[in-house]
C-alpha positions in Angstrom: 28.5 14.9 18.3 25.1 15.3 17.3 23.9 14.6 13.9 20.8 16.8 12.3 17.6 15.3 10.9 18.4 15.4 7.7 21.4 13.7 7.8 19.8 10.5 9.2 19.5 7.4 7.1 15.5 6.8 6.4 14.1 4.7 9.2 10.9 3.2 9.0 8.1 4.9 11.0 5.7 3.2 13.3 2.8 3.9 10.7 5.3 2.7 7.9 3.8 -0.9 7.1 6.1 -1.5 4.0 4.7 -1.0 0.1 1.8 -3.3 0.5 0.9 -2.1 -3.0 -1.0 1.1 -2.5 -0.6 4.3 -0.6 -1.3 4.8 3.0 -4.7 7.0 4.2 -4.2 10.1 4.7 -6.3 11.5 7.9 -6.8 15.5 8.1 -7.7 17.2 10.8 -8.6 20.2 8.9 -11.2 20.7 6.5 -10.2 20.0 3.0 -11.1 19.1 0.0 -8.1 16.9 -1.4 -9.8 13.7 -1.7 -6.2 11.8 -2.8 -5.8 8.6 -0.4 -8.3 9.8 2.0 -9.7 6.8 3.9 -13.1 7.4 5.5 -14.2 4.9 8.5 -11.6 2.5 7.7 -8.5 1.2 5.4 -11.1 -0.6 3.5 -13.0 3.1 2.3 -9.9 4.6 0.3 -10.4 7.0 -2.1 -7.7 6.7 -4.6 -9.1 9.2 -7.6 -11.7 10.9 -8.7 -13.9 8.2 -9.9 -13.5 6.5 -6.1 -14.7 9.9 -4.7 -17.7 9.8 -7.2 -18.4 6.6 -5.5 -17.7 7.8 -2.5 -20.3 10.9 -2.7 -22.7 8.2 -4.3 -22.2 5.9 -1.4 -22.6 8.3 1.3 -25.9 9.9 -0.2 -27.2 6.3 -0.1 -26.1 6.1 3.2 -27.7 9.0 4.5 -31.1 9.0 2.7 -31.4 5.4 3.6 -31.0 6.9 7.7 -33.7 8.8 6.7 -35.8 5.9 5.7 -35.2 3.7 8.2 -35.9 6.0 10.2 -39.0 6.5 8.7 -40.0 2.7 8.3 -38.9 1.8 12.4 -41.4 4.4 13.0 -44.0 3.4 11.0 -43.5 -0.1 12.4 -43.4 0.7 16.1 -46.4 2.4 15.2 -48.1 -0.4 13.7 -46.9 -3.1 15.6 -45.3 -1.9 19.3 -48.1 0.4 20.6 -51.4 -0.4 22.6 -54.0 1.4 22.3 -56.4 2.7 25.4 -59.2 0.1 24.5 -56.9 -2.8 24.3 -55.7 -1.9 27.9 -57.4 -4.5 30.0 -59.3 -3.2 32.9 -59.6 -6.1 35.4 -56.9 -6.2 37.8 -56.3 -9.5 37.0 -54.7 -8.9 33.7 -51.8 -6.2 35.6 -49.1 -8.8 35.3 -50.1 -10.0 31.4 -50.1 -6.0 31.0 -46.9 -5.7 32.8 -45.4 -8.3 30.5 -46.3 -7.2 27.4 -45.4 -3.1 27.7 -41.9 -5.0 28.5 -41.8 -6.9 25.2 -42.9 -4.0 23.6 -40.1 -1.6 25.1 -37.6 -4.0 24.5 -38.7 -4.6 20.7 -38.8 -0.4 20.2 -35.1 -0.1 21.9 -33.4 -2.7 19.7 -34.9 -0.4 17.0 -34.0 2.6 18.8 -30.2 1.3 19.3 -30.2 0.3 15.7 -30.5 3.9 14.5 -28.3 5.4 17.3 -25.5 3.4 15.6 -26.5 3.9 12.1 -26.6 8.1 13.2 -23.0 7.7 14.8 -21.0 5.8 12.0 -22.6 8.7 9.7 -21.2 11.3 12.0 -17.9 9.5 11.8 -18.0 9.8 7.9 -19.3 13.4 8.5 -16.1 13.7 10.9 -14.1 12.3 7.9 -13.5 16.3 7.5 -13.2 16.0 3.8 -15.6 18.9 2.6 -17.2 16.0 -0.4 -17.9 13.8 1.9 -19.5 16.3 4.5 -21.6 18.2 1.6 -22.7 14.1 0.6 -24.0 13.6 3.8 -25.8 16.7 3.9 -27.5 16.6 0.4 -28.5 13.0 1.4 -29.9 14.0 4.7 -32.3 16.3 3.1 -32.8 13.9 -0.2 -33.9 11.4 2.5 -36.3 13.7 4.4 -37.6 15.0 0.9 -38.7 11.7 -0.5 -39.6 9.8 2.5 -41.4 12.2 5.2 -45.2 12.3 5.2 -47.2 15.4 3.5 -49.2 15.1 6.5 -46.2 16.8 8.3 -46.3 20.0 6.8 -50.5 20.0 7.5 -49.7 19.5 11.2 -47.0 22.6 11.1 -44.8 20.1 12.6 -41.7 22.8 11.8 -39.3 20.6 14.1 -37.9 16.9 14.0 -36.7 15.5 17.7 -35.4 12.9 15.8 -32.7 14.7 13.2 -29.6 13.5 12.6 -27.7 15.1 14.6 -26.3 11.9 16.4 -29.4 10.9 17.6 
């Protein structure tokens, strides 16, 4: 004889870890805008109440201007420090192998920097993917508080109208 659901005595569930003192995250798949004992990345990001989603949204604004500035600073710094210039090619035939050697440093030096903000652009497209419409808005608003406050002037005088390096993953 079979007996229904309902009638079973509570068994734990493979997610059920015991009361370690505070809820469980809750994970939606959906777009939503309960923020109650959402975990975003990990265990260790739970947003309990409304003052842990403020500093949530704070967090995640930081998060995403500051992509914006590094971006900004790597390039500036590749700029400055991993690019030769035409006259400090050398000429003589001699100097191939010293020439060889040193665009190798410098592509190494540029994709460290380049794999640095591949990462950074991926973990905030898994907060993005937390699909917890505060968090999503807070990565947005601090995507473009970022571009506002640390792209050049110059930009806009070059009618430079698109950015090949956005943040759209990378």
């Amino acid at each position: 004889m079979s007996t229904p659901m309902s009638d079973m005595p509570d068994m734990p569930s493979h997610h059920d870890h015991g009361d370690m003192g505070s809820s469980s995250c809750k994970m939606s798949m959906l777009l939503t805008w309960d923020y109650e004992d959402s975990c975003i990345l990990s265990s260790s990001w739970h947003i309990h109440n409304t003052r842990d989603l403020f500093f949530s949204i704070l967090f995640t604004i930081a998060l995403s201007a500051g992509y914006e500035l590094f971006k900004k600073k790597s390039q500036i710094y590749i700029t400055k420090n991993f690019t030769m210039s035409p006259s400090s090619i050398p000429l003589v035939e001699e100097n191939s192998r010293l020439l060889t050697r040193r665009l190798r440093v410098l592509k190494f030096y540029r994709s460290i920097l380049y794999a640095i903000r591949v990462f950074y652009s991926f973990m905030l497209m898994l907060v993005f993917m937390s699909f917890n419409w505060w968090i999503i808005l807070s990565v947005v608003f601090g995507s473009g508080l970022g571009y506002f406050l640390f792209e050049n002037n110059s930009d806009l005088i070059d009618d430079k109208t698109t950015d090949s390096g956005s943040l759209a993953c990378h």
